[in-house]
Structures are given as C-alpha cells and as structure tokens.
LOVO-711741 format. One record per residue (C-alpha): residue in three letters; x, y, z. Coordinates in steps of 0.5 Angstrom, whole numbers, plus 500, padded with zeros to 3 digits. Layout:
N
ALA,X,Y,Z $
...
***
This chain:
482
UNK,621,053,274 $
UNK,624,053,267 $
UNK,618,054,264 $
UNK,615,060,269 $
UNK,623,063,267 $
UNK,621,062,260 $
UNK,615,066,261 $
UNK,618,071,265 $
UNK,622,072,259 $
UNK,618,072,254 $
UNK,613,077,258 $
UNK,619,082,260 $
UNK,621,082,253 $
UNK,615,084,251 $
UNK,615,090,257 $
UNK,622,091,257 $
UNK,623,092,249 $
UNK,616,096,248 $
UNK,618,100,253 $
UNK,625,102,251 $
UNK,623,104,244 $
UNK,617,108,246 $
UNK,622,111,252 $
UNK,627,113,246 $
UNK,622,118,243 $
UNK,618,119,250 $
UNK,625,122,254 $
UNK,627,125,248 $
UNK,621,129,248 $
UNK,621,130,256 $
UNK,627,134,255 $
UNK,624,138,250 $
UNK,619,141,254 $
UNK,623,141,260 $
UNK,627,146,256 $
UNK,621,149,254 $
UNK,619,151,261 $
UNK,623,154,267 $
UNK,623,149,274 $
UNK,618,153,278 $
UNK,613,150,272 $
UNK,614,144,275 $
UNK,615,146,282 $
UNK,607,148,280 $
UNK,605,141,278 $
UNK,610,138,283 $
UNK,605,141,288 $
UNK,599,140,285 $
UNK,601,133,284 $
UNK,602,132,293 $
UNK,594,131,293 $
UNK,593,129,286 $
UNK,598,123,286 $
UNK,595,121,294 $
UNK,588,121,292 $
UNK,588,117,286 $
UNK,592,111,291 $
UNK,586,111,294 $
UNK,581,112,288 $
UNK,583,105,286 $
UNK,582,101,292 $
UNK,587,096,292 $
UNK,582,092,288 $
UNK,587,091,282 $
UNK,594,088,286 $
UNK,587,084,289 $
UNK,585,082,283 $
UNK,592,079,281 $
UNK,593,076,287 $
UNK,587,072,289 $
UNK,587,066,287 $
UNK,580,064,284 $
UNK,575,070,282 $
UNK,569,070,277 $
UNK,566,075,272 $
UNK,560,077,276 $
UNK,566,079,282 $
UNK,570,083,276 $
UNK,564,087,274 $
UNK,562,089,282 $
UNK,569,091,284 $
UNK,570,095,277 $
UNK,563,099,279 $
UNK,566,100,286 $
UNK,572,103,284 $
UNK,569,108,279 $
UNK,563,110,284 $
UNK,570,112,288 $
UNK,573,115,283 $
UNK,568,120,282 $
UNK,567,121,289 $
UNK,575,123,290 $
UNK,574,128,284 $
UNK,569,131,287 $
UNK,572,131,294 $
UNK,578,134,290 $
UNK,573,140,286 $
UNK,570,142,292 $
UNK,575,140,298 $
UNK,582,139,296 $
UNK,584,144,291 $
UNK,582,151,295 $
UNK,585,148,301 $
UNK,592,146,297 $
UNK,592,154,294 $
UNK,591,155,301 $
UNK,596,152,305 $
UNK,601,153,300 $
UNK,599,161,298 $
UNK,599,159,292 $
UNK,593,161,288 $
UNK,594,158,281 $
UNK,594,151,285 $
UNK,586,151,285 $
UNK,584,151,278 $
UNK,591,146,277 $
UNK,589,141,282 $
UNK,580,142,280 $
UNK,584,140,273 $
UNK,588,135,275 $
UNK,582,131,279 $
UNK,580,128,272 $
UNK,585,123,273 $
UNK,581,120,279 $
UNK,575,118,274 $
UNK,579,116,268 $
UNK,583,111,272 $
UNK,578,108,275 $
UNK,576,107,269 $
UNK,583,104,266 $
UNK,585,100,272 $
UNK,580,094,272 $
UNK,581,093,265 $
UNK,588,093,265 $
UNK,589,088,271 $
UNK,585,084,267 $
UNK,591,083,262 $
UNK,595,083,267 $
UNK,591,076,270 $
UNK,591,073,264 $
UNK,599,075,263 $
UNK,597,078,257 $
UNK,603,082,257 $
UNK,604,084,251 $
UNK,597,086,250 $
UNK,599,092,256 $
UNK,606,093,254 $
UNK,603,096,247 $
UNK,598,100,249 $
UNK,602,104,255 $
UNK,607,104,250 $
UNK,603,107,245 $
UNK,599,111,250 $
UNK,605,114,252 $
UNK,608,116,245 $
UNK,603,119,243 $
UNK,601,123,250 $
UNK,609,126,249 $
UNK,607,129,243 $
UNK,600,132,246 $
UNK,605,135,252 $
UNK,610,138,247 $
UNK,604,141,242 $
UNK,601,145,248 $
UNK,608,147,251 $
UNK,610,149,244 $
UNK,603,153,244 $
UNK,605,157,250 $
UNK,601,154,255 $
UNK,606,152,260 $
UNK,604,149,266 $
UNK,598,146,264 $
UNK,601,142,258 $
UNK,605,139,263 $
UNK,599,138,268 $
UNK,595,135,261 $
UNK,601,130,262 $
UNK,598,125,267 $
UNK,590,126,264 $
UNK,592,124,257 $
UNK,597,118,258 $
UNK,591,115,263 $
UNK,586,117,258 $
UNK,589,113,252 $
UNK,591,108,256 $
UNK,584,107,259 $
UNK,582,107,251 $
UNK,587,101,250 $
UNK,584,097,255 $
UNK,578,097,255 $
UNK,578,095,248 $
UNK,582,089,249 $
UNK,579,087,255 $
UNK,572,090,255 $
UNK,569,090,262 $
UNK,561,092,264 $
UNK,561,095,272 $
UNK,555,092,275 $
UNK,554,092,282 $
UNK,552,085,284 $
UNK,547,083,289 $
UNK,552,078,293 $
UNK,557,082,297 $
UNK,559,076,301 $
UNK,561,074,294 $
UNK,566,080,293 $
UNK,567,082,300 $
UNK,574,079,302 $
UNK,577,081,295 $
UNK,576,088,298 $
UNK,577,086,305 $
UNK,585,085,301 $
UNK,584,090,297 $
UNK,583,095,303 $
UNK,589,092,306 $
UNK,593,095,300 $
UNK,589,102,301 $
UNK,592,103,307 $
UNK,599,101,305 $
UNK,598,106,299 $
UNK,595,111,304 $
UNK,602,110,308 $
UNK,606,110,302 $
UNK,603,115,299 $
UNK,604,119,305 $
UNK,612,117,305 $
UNK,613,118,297 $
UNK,610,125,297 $
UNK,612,128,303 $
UNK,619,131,300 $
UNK,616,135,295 $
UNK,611,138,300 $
UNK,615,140,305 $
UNK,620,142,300 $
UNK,615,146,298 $
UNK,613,150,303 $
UNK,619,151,306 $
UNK,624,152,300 $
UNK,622,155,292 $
UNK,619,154,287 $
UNK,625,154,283 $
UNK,629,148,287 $
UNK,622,143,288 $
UNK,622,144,280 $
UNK,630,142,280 $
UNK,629,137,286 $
UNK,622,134,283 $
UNK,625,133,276 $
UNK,631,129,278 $
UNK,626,125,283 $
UNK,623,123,275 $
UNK,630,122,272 $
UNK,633,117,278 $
UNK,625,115,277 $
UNK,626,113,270 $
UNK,629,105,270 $
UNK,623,104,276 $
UNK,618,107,271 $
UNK,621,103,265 $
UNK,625,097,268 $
UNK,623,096,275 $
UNK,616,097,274 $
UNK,615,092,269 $
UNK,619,087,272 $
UNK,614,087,278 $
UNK,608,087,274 $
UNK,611,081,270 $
UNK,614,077,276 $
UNK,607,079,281 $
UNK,603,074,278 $
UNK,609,068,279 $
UNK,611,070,286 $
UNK,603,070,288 $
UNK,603,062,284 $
UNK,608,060,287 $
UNK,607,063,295 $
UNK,607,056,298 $
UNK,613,054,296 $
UNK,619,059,299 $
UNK,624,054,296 $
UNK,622,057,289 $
UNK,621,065,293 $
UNK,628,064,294 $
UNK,630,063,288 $
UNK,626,068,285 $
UNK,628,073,289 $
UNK,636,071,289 $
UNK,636,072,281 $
UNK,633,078,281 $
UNK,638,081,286 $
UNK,643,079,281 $
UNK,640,082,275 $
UNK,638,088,279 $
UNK,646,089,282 $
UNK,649,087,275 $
UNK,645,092,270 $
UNK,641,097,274 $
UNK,646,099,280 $
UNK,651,101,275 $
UNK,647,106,272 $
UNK,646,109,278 $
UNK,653,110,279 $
UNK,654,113,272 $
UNK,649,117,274 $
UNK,652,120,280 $
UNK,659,121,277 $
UNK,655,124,271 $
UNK,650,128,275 $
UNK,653,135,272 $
UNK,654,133,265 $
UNK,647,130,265 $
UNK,644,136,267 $
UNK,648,142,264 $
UNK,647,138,256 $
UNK,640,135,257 $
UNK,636,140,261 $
UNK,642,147,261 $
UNK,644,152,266 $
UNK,637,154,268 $
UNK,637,147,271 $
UNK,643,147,275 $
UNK,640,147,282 $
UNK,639,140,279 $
UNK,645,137,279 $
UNK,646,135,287 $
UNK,639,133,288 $
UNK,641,128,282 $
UNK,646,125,286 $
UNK,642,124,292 $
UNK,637,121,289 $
UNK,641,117,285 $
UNK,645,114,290 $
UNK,637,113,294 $
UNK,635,110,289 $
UNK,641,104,289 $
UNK,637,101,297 $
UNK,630,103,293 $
UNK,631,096,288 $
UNK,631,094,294 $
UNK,625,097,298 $
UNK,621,095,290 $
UNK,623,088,290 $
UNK,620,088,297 $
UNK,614,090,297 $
UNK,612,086,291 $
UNK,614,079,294 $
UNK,610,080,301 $
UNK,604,083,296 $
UNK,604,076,293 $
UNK,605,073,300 $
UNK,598,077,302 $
UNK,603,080,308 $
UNK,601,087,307 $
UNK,601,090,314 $
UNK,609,089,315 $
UNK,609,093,308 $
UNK,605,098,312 $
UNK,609,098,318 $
UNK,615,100,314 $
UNK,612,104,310 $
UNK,609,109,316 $
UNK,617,108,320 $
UNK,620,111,313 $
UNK,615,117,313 $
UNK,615,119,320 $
UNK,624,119,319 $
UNK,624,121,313 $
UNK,620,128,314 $
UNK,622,129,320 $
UNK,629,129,317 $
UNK,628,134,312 $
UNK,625,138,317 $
UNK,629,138,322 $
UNK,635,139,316 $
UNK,632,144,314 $
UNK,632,149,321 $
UNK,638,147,322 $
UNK,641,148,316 $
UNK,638,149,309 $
UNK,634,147,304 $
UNK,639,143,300 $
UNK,641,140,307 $
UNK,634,137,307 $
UNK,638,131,302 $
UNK,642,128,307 $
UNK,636,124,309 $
UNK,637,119,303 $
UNK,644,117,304 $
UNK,643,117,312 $
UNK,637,116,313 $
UNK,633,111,308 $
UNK,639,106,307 $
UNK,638,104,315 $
UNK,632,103,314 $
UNK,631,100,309 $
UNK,636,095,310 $
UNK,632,093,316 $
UNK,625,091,311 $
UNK,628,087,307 $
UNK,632,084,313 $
UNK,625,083,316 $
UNK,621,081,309 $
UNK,627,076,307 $
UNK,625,072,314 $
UNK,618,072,311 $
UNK,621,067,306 $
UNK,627,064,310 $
UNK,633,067,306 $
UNK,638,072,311 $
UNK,642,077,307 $
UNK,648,075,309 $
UNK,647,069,303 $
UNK,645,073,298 $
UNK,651,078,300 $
UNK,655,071,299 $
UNK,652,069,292 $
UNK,653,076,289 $
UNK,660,078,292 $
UNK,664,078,287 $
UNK,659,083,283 $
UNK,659,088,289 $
UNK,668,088,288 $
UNK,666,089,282 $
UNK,662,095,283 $
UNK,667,098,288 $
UNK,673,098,284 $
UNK,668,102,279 $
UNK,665,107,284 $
UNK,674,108,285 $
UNK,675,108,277 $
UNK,669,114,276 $
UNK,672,118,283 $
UNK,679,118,278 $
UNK,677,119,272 $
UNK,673,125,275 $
UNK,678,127,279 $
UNK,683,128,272 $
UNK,678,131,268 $
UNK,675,136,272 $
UNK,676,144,269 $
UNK,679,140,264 $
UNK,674,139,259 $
UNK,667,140,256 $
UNK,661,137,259 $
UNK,661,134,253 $
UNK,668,130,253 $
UNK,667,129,260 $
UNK,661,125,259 $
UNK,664,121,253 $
UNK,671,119,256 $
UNK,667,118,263 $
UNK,660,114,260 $
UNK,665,110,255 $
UNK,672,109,260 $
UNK,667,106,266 $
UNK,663,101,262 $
UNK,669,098,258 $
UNK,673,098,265 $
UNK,665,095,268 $
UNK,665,090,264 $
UNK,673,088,263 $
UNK,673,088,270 $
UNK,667,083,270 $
UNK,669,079,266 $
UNK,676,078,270 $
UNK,673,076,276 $
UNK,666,074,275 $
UNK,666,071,268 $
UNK,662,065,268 $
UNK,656,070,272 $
UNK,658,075,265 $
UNK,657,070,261 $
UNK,650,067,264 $
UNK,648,074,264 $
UNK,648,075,256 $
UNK,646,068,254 $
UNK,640,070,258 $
UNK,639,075,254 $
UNK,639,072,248 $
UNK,634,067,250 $
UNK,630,073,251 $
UNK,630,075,243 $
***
C-alpha cells in the first residue's frame, strides 16, 4: 500500500500543483470576462450546452474509463476503438448540424441557438479525437504528461476567450471556450502519445471492451440527463438572466471538482481498478479519502456559503446579484456531491456500472420534478430547494448502497471522522456569528477579509485542539508530497 500512496502522491502532486497554477491565471481571466459580458450571455451558452455537453457523452463511447479499467489490452484494440469513437464523433456532429440545433432553437423560441449549437458540435469531432490519446497517459500513469498539457491548454484557451470578448464578440467567445481547450489539448496529446485509428478485422478482439464501454454510455446518457436537466427547465421556465446567474455559480462550486476532485478520481481510477479484488485496501482507499475531502474541501464550501454575497458583489459586481442565493444552494449541494463523486469512481473500478445507472436515473426522475413542481407552485428561485431537500437523501442512500459493495457501513466512517465533523460544526456556528456582527456594518471587502481570515484561524485552532494528531498527519502528508 506504501507504494501506491506514494504513487498517488507524487500523481496528485503533478495534477494538483499544475492545476492550482494554471487556475490562478485561468479564473482570473474567467471573472474578466464575466465582467465583460451580461448573465443572459451564459444563459445563451447555457442552453446551447443541454445538448452539447449530453451529446458528447455519448460521442465517447465509454471507451476511455473502459480503457483505463480492463485489466489487459493491446495496440491493435487501442487503435479499433480509437476509429470507432471518431466515426461517432463525426456522426453526432452531424446529428447535431442538421437535427439537434434547430429542434433546441425551436423548443426554447430562441433562434441565435441554432448557429450556436451547429457552432459548438465540433467539439464532437475534436473530443473524439483527444480522448483515446489522453486515456492512454492515463493508463500508463503518466500523469505528469496530462497534468501539463491541460494546464497549458487551459491557460492559453483563457486568453483566446478574453481577446474575442474583448473584440466585441460576446456569446461566441464564450461558446469558442470548450472547442479550443479541446482542440489544444487533442493537440498535447496525441503528440505525447500518438495513436493511429484502424479498424481491426477481429471484433471478437474488441468487442467486450466495448460491450463495458457501452455500460458507461448508458450511465453518461443517465447522468447527463440528470446533470443538465436544472439549466433546461430553468431555461424554459425562467429567464435568460437568472440561467446565466444560476449556471455561473453552478461552475464557481463546480470549481474544486474540475480542479481538485476531478484530478483525484483520475489519479486513484487506475489504483481502485488494480486493487478491485482486495476490498480490505478499497476500504482504506475510500476512508482516507473521506477524511481528506471533509478536512479540506468541506470547509471551503462553508466559506463559500457564509461569503456567497461577497464572492459574487467584488468578483463579478451587482449585474451578478441573482447569483448570490444560488451560490448558496449550490454550495452547500456540493458538500453530498464529494460524496456522489467518490462514489461513482469506486464502483467504476469495480466495473459495477448499472447500480450507478440506477441511481443516476432516480436523481433525474426526483430532481427534475422537483424543480418543476417548485416552480408552479411557487417560483423560479424556489426551484433551489431541491439541493438541500432532495439530493442529500438520496444521495446518502447511494453511497450507503455502493459501501456495501466493499463492506464498509457509514456509520464506521462516521466513527473515524467524528471529530472532524465537531469540528465543522462549531465552524459553520463561527461563520453564522461573524455574519450575524457584521452584517450592514462593512463593506464587502471587509466582511470577507474579517470572515475568510477569523474563520480559517478558528478552523484550524479548534482542529488542532481537538483532533491534533489528525491536523498533524494532514500536513506531514503534504510535505511528503513536495
């Protein structure tokens, strides 16, 4: 186990650092722009994205989580699969030209979707053509090779986005986003791992990969369905302005999943699928991982609920302000979605898809009617409630069912992390305090100095007080990652 941890360690070190760094200039451009343009622009692109983001979950056929999972597979399969992923992709760009874009301008009575959404299918083509490359590296744990490229790729797509919207050209700066990242990526990839599409004569060689691969279709299609069905009845039921507001502090709670969470689950994919077998090691895994997740990530989505108002006023201005309670939904949604995430990458590695398909359905049926039935009976806004009612019950309820798959119960975890969670209650009654004294008293500014600073110093006091050995443990792991 020592040496997978130091493995993981020396992998999120190379994610997690190159991440941090790109994200310092990448966000600070992000809010630049955002600035630059109104809320009903990313409504726009919100839109566009309910069948854009869906369809190229199914462009990628599943084949690069299969990829990484299977225990044995060869050049010649590598290269079959490769050329059916880009056959797909160019078939959804052209499902998506010719079909989806005047269907989505039609539903929605929004005419500027059609040339956005014909615009926006490329990516179908383009991430097809990244994917195989980049799951490669990951087979192979090169994740220092990933880790620089989508860095890279980042940073310089941040200010491609910032010139266009500083040119004036407004939504589709904000729609060349997600084409160009893909793009310079694809381009980072397949120059460290070159990879030739050929379709293989011996399907019977192929064919269970995709078989697996298909299984993670089916629960993309779900999750997809599950993932984007807010923005889409939030778009036809309420305005521009508030999907724009809503969709932006969707991506600002999204942003230690993309950044932290997301490279974490890349990293420890290829260890939870080598170690399936051995569920005493799974155990471990998945309680080391809770622990750092509620000692570093929770608290950050507290702050962000105490701070919503402040993040939102000095980041974005009052144009944003419809953003601030969403951000506070989102936030504290987010706190059950560690959860979800962690989830769903350990029964990936234990190739156990359908009970992440079955989950995933249940979460769209409840949670779209939900903010529909919200919605009639009160307003728009109200829609929100349903992550703070309706989504922590049920996922409380999967991650009691995918812990049984490794024989672990919560209420174990829950003893081995007690004092954390004392801890973060007595933070959450700080924070109410220091809002309740501050309130109509300061400027945003202040509020969020003497809220961000006073809170982390009591956080980690109060840690240390009660939990020192825990505290200690946490930064010798750090140092042992530099």
């Amino acid at each position: 186990m020592g040496q997978e941890q130091s493995g993981v360690r020396k992998n999120l070190f190379w994610m997690g650092g190159t991440a941090f760094a790109g994200q310092i200039i990448t966000w600070s451009i992000t809010i630049w722009v955002a600035r630059l343009l109104l809320p009903s622009d990313y409504g726009l692109v919100a839109l566009a994205g309910v069948f854009t983001v869906f369809a190229q979950m199914v462009c990628e056929m599943g084949v690069g989580t299969a990829v990484i999972q299977v225990d044995e597979i060869s050049k010649d399969q590598y290269e079959t699969l490769y050329a059916y992923s880009l056959l797909l992709g160019v078939a959804m760009f052209i499902i998506g030209f010719l079909i989806g874009a005047p269907l989505m301008a039609y539903f929605y009575d929004e005419p500027k979707l059609q040339w956005l959404i014909r615009y926006s299918s490329l990516v179908f083509i383009i991430s097809a053509a990244r994917s195989m490359p980049r799951n490669i590296l990951a087979r192979n744990v090169r994740f220092e090779v990933i880790a620089k490229v989508e860095a890279s790729s980042r940073i310089l797509t941040s200010f491609c986005v910032l010139a266009m919207a500083l040119q004036g050209f407004g939504v589709w700066a904000l729609a060349s986003q997600w084409l160009l990242i893909e793009l310079f990526q694809f381009l980072g990839f397949i120059v460290n791992q070159p990879v030739r599409p050929s379709i293989s004569k011996k399907f019977g060689e192929t064919k269970y990969i995709l078989y697996f691969g298909i299984k993670i279709v089916l629960r993309n299609i779900v999750y997809q369905f599950y993932n984007l069905c807010d923005g889409a009845i939030i778009g036809k039921i309420g305005s521009q302005s508030f999907l724009g507001a809503y969709s932006f502090a969707k991506q600002l709670t999204n942003m230690p999943f993309e950044k932290i969470i997301r490279i974490v689950n890349q990293v420890l994919l290829p260890y939870l699928s080598k170690d399936k077998k051995d569920l005493a090691r799974l155990r471990q895994w998945t309680v080391d991982t809770v622990e750092m997740q509620m000692v570093v990530i929770v608290p950050f989505y507290l702050f962000v609920f105490f701070c919503a108002e402040e993040i939102v006023m000095i980041l974005l201005g009052s144009n944003w302000e419809e953003a601030i309670i969403p951000l506070q939904f989102l936030s504290i949604a987010h706190i059950f979605k560690l959860a979800e995430s962690y989830n769903s990458n350990l029964l990936t590695a234990l190739g156990r898809i359908t009970i992440q398909i079955k989950y995933m359905a249940t979460q769209f049926l409840i949670i779209s009617s939900g903010i529909i039935l919200l919605s009639i009976l009160f307003n728009i806004e109200s829609s929100l409630y349903v992550w703070v009612l309706f989504y922590p019950i049920i996922t409380i309820a999967f991650t009691r069912i995918s812990l049984q798959s490794i024989d672990l119960r919560i209420i174990k975890i829950l003893k081995k992390t007690h004092r954390i969670v004392i801890v973060q209650g007595l933070l959450v009654a700080f924070l109410l305090l220091v809002s309740c004294l501050s309130n109509d008293m300061l400027s945003v500014w202040h509020s969020l100095i003497i809220k961000g600073t006073s809170g982390i110093i009591f956080y980690v006091s109060v840690f240390y007080l009660l939990d020192k050995k825990n505290l200690r443990r946490i930064f010798s792991s750090f140092r042992g990652k530099i």
